[in-house]
Structure formats: structure tokens, C-alpha cells
C-alpha positions as CSV (number, residue, x, y, z in Angstrom):
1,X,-32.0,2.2,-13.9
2,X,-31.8,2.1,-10.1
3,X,-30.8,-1.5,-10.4
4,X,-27.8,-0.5,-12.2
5,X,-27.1,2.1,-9.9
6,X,-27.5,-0.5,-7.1
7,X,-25.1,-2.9,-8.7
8,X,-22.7,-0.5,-9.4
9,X,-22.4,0.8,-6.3
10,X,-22.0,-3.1,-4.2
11,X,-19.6,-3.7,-7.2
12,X,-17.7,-0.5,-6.0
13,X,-18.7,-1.5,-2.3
14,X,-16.8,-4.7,-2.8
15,X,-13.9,-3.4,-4.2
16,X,-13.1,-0.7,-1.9
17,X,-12.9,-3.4,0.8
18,X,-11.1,-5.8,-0.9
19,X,-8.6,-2.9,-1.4
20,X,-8.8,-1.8,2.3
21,X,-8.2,-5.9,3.3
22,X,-4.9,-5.7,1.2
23,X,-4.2,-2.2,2.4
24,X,-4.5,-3.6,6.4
25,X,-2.4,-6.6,5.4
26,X,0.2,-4.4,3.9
27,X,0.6,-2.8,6.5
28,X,0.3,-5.6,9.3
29,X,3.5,-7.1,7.0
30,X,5.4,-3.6,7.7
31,X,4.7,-3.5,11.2
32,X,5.3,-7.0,11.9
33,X,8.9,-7.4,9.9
34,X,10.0,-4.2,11.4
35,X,9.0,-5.7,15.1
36,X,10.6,-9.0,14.4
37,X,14.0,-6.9,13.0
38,X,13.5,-5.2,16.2
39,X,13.2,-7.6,18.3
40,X,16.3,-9.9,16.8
41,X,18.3,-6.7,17.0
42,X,17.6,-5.5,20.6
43,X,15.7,-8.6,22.4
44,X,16.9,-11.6,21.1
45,X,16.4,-14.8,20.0
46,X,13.7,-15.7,22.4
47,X,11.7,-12.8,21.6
48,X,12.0,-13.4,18.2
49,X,10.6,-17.1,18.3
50,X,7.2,-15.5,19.4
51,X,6.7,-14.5,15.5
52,X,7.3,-18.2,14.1
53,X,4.1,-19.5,13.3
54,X,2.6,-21.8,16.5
55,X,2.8,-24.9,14.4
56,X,6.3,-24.8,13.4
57,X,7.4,-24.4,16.9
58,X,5.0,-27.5,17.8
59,X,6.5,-29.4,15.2
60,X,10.1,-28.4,15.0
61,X,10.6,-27.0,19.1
62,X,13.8,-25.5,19.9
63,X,16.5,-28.0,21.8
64,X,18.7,-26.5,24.6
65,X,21.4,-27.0,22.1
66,X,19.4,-24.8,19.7
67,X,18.7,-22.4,22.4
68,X,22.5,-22.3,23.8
69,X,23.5,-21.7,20.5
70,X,21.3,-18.9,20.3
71,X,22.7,-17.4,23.4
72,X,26.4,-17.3,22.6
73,X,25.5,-14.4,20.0
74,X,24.4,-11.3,19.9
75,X,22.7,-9.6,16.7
76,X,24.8,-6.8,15.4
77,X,23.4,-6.5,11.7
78,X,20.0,-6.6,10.6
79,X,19.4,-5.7,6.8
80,X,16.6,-6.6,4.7
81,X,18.3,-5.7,1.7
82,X,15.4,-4.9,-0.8
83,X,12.8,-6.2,1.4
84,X,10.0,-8.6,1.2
85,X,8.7,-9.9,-2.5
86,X,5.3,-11.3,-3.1
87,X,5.2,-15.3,-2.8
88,X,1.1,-16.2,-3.9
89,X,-1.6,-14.5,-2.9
90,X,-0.5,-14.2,1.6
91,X,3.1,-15.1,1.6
92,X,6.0,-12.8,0.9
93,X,10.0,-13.9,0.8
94,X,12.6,-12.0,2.2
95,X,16.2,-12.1,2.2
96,X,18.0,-11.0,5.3
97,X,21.6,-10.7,6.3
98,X,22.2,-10.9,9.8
99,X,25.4,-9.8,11.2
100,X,26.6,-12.0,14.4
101,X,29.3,-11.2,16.9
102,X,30.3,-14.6,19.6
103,X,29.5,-13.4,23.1
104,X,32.9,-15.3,23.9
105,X,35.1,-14.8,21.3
106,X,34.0,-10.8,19.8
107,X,34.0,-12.8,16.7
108,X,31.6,-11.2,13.8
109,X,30.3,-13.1,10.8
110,X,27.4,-12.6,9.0
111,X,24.6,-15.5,7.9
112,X,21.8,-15.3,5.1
113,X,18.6,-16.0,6.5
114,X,16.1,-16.4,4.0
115,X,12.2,-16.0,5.4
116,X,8.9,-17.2,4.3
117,X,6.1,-15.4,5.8
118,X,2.5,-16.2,5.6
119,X,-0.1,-14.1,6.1
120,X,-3.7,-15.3,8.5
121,X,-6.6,-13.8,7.0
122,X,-8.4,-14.5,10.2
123,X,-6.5,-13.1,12.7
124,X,-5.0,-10.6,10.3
125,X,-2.0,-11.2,11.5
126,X,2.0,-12.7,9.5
127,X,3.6,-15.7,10.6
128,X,7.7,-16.8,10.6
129,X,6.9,-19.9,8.4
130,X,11.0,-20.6,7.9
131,X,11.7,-20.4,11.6
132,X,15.2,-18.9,13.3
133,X,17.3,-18.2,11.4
134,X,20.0,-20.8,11.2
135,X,23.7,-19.7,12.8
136,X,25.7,-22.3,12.6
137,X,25.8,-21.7,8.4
């Protein structure tokens, strides 16, 4: 009888920590997509680069073109629409439409960016797996 009792209570052990793991990485996804709206809306595109994952940037590095580009526009329009949808076990999707006005121009348009984010068990921490958006759509 107490082995039962044993067994039943790692079994229960076990799960209520694989819950609290997906309860912490559902909430590290809130807090990080509403910093990286955040900081596209208020800080920029520079800021926002700090959220793509370290290898992207090593393999795909911003050009000064890339970078100007970013610099002409402003972010007036953040919306997530429905928000983030499951994508496998630690990546989600997300559809964004960003609304952009020319720094030289006033001109506003608005561009579908369409996010992959992955999710680091070790670090707990989401990643920007899809990069900047892309502005000149």
C-alpha cells in the first residue's frame, strides 16, 4: 500500500511540474511578445533585433542598407490580431500587422509580418526565429 501511495504521489509530483514548466513558458511568451510589441512601437528597430534569436543574426546580420531602411520609418501600428497559435511542442506563429509611416514623406502603409517564435527550454527564454519584419513588402 505505501508503494502505491509513493508512486502516486511522484506521478502527481511530476505532473504538477510539468504543468508549472508550461505555466512559466506561457507566460515568458506573454511577457516577451508584449516587450518586443513594445519595443517596435516605442524603441525601434534596433531594440527590437535584441529578440531575434543570436544565430539568425549571426547568419543573416543586418546590412547598413537594412539598417537605413529601418531608420526612414517609424512604427505607428502594432496589432497582433488574434495573437500567437501553437506551432509543435516550443514554437508558436503569429500574425502581425504593423502600421508604418516614412520619416520623409508622412507616408503610412501597413506590412504583414508573419513571426515564428521558438521557445529555449534552457534559458527559459522565446526567440524571433523569422527575424525583422520585412518593410519594403
Amino acid at each position: 500500500m505505501r508503494r502505491i501511495t509513493v508512486a502516486a504521489t511522484a506521478t502527481l509530483a511530476a505532473l504538477l511540474l510539468a504543468g508549472c514548466a508550461a505555466d512559466r513558458r506561457s507566460q515568458t511568451l506573454t511577457e516577451t511578445l508584449l516587450a518586443y510589441g513594445n519595443a517596435m512601437r516605442w524603441d525601434g528597430f534596433a531594440s527590437a533585433e535584441q529578440f531575434v534569436d543570436p544565430e539568425v543574426r549571426r547568419q543573416h546580420p543586418l546590412s547598413p542598407l537594412d539598417m537605413a531602411r529601418y531608420q526612414q520609418v517609424r512604427v505607428s501600428d502594432y496589432d497582433e490580431g488574434g495573437g500567437a497559435v501553437p506551432d509543435g511542442e516550443n514554437q508558436v506563429r503569429q500574425v502581425v500587422k504593423i502600421g508604418l509611416i516614412n520619416r520623409n514623406t508622412q507616408a503610412e502603409r501597413t506590412i504583414v509580418d508573419r513571426q515564428l517564435w521558438r521557445y529555449d527550454p534552457k534559458l527559459n527564454r522565446w526567440w524571433l526565429e523569422s527575424g525583422l519584419p520585412d518593410i519594403t513588402q
